[in-house]
PLY file of the C-alpha trace (Angstrom):
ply
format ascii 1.0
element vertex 110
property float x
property float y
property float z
element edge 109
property int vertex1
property int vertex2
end_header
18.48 -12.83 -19.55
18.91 -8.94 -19.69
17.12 -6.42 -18.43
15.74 -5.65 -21.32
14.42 -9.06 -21.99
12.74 -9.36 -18.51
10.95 -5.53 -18.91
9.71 -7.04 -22.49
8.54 -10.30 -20.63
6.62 -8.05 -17.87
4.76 -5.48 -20.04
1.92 -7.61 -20.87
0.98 -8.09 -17.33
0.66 -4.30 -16.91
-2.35 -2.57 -18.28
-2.56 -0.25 -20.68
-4.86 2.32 -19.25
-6.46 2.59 -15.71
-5.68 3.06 -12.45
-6.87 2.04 -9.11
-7.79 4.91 -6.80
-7.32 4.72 -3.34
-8.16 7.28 -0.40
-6.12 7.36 2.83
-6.33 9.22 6.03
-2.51 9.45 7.49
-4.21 9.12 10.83
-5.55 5.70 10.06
-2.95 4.58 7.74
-3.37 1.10 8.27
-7.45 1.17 8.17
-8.22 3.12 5.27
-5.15 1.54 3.35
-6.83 -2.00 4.01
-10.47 -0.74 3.30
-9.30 0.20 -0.08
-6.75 -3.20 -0.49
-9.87 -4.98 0.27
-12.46 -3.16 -2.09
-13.43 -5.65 -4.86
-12.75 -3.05 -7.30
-9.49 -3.14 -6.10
-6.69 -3.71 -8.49
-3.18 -4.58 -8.19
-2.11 -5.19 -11.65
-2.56 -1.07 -12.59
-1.08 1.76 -11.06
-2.02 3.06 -7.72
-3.69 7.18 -7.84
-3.30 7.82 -3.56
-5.20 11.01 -2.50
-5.15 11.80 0.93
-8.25 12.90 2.97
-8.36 14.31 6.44
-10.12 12.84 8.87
-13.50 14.46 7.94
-13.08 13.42 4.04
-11.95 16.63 2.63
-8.79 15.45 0.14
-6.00 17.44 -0.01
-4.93 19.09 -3.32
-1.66 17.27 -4.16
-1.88 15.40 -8.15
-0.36 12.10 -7.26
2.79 12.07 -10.05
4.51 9.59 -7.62
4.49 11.49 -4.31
1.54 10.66 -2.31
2.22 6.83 -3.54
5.55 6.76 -2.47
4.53 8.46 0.91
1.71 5.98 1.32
3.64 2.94 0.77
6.26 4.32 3.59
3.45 5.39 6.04
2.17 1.63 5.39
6.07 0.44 6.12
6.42 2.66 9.11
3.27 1.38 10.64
4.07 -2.27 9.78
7.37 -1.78 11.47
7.31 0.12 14.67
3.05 0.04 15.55
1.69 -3.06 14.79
2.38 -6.72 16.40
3.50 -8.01 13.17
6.80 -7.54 14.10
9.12 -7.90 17.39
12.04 -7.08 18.79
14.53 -4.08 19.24
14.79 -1.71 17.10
17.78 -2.93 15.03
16.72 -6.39 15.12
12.66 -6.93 14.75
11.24 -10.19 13.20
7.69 -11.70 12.46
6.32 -11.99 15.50
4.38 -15.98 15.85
1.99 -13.72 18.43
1.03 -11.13 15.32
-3.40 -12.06 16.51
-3.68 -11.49 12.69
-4.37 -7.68 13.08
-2.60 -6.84 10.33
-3.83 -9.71 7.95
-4.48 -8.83 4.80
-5.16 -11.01 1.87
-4.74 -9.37 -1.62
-6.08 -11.64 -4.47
-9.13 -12.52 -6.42
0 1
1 2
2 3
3 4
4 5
5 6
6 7
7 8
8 9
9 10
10 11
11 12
12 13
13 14
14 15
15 16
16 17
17 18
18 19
19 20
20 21
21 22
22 23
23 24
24 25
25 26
26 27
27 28
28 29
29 30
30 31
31 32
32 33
33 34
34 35
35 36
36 37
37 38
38 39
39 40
40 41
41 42
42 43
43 44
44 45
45 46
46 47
47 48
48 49
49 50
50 51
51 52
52 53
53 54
54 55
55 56
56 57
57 58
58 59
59 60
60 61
61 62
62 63
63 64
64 65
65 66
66 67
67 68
68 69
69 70
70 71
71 72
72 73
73 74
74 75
75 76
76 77
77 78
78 79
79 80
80 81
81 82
82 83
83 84
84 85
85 86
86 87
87 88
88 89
89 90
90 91
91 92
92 93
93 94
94 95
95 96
96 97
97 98
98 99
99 100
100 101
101 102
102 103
103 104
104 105
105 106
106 107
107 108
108 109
């Protein structure tokens, strides 16, 4: 199959229109990106619009053409990998952790 053939396969799973807004604070990453994960108007199938807030709700000006996604999604993977039990180990070598207390347990579906 090429990679033509899968992108052809894919595009009726993505919408059309709409996006899914979500606000973040970078100094609860992990918080404010689960509040909005978790919000039944969530949506995973459209494209994410980040804008980030400071901690007293005032956004910042930044459009999101890409950016602020990408930066959120690495925030999210920098938390996940060196702050939170979901992971273990040295540095170099961290795995799931069996002793994760489900603090970082998020389920995405509806």
């Amino acid at each position: 199959m090429s990679v033509k053939d899968v992108l052809s396969s894919l595009r009726p799973a993505v919408p059309a229109s709409g996006v899914t807004r979500v606000n973040v604070s970078r100094s609860h990453i992990w918080d404010a990106a689960r509040r909005a994960f978790l919000r039944p108007t969530f949506n995973a199938q459209q494209p994410l619009y980040v804008k980030f807030m400071d901690d007293i709700g005032v956004a910042e000006e930044a459009i999101d053409q890409g950016g602020p996604r990408r930066e959120l999604l690495q925030l999210l993977m920098d938390f996940l990998a060196s702050k939170s039990p979901l992971f273990s180990g040295p540095e170099h070598a961290k795995h799931i952790s069996a002793a994760s207390q489900g603090c970082c347990v998020l389920s995405i579906g509806h």
